[in-house]
C-alpha positions in Angstrom: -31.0 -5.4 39.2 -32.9 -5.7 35.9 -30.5 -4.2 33.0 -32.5 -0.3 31.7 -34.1 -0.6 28.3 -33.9 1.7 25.8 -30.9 3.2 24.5 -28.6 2.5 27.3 -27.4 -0.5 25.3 -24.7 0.3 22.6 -26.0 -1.1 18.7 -24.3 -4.6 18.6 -25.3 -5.1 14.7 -23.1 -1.7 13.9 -20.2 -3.6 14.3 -20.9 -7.0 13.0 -20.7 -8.2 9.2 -22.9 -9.3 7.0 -25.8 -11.8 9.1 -25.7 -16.0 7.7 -28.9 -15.1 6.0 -27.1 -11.9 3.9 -24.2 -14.2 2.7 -26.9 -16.9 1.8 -29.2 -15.2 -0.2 -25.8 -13.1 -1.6 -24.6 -16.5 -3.0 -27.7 -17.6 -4.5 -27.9 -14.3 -6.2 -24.1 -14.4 -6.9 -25.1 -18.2 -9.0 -28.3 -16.3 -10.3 -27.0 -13.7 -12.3 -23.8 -15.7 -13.4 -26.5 -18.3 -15.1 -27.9 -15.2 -16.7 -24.7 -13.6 -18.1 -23.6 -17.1 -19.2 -26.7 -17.5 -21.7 -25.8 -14.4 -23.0 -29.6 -13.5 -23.5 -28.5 -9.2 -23.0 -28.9 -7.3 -26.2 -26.7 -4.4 -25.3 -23.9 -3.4 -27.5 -21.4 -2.8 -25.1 -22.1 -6.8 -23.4 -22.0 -8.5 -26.7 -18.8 -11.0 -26.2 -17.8 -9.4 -23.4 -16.9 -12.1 -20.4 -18.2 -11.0 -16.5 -16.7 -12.1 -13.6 -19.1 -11.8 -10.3 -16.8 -11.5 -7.6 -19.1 -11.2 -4.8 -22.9 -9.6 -4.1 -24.0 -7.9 -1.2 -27.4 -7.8 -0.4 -29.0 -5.2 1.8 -30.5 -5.9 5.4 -33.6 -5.9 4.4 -33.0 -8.0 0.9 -34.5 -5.1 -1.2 -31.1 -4.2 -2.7 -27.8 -5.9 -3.9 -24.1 -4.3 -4.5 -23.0 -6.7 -7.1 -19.0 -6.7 -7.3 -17.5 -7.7 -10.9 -15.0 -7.3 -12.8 -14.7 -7.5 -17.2 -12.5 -10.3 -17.9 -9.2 -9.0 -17.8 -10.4 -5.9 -15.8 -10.7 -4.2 -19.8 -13.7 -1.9 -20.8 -14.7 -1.8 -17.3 -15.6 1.9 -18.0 -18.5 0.9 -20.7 -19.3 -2.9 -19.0 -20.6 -1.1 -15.7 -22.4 1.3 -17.1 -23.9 -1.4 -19.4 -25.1 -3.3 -16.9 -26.3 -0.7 -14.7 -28.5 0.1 -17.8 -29.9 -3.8 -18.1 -30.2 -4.4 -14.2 -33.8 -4.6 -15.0 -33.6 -7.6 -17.1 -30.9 -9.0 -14.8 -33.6 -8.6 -12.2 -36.7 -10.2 -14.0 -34.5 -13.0 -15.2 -33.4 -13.9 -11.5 -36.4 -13.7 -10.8 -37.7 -16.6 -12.1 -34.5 -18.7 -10.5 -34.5 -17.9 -7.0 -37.1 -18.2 -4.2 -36.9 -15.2 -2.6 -40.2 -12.9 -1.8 -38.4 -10.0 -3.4 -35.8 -10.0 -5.9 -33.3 -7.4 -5.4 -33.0 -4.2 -6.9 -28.9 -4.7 -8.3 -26.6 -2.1 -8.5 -23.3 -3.2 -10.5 -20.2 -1.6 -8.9 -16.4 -2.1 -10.6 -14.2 -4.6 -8.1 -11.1 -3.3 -7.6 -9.7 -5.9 -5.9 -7.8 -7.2 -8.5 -6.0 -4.2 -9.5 -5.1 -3.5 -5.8 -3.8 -7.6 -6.1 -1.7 -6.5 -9.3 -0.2 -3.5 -7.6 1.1 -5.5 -4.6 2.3 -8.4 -6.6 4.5 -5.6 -8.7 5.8 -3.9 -6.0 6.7 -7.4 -4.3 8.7 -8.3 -7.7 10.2 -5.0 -7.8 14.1 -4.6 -7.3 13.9 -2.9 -3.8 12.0 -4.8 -2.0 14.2 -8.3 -3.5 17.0 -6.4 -2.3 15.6 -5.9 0.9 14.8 -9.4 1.5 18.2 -10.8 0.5 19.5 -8.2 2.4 17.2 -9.7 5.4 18.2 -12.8 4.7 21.9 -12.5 4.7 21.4 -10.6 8.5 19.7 -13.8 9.7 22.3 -16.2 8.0 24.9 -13.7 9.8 23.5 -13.6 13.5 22.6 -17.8 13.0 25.9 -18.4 12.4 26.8 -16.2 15.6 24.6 -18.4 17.8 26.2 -21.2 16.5 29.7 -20.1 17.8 28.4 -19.1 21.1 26.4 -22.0 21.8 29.8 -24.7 21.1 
């Protein structure tokens, strides 16, 4: 019997990621706008000397839009870098233009990664004193109950 069309079928790209195409074209763009920043062409106050990491760039389904992820070096001044780029995306735009071959270039919109603040946090609380108590805590159990075995098994 011939499955019903229509609706009856549950949206399988809801739960997938990003298509091949979407983390192609998000690479290129990724490349792109690094080449840009790194000629340092921007005349914007706030950008002057100021190093940008790209961490990752999202486009849209459709290609007409791009999350960019960054990140100031050092994660300082992130509070006047985003804004100032949000403010050149225009320029970032035409100027990628004119290095990728894509029909449309993207419309950008620069959001702050977090991601390496959320890295720092763990890495502290994984250096902390607590949690290396813990583990040699941990660790002296398993020496314990190994050296149990050990009896048992002789």
């Amino acid at each position: 019997m011939p499955r019903p069309r229509g609706d009856s079928r549950p949206d399988s790209r809801a739960k997938k990621g990003p298509t091949q195409r979407q983390l192609r074209v998000g690479e290129m763009l990724r490349h792109a706008l690094s080449q840009v920043l790194l000629r340092g062409d921007v005349r914007d106050p706030d950008l002057a000397g100021v190093s940008v990491t790209i961490t990752q760039v999202i486009p849209s389904g459709d290609m007409r839009h791009a999350a960019v992820y960054c990140e100031p070096l050092g994660g300082k001044n992130a509070e006047k870098v985003i804004p100032a780029l949000n403010r050149n995306k225009a320029f970032f735009r035409g100027q990628m233009g004119h290095m990728i071959d894509l029909k449309f270039t993207p419309d950008l919109r620069f959001v702050e990664d977090k991601s390496f603040a959320e890295a720092e946090k763990i890495e502290i609380i994984l250096k902390s004193a607590r949690v290396q108590q813990d583990l040699l805590d941990k660790a002296a159990e398993d020496d314990e109950s190994g050296e149990a075995e050990d009896q048992d098994g002789a």
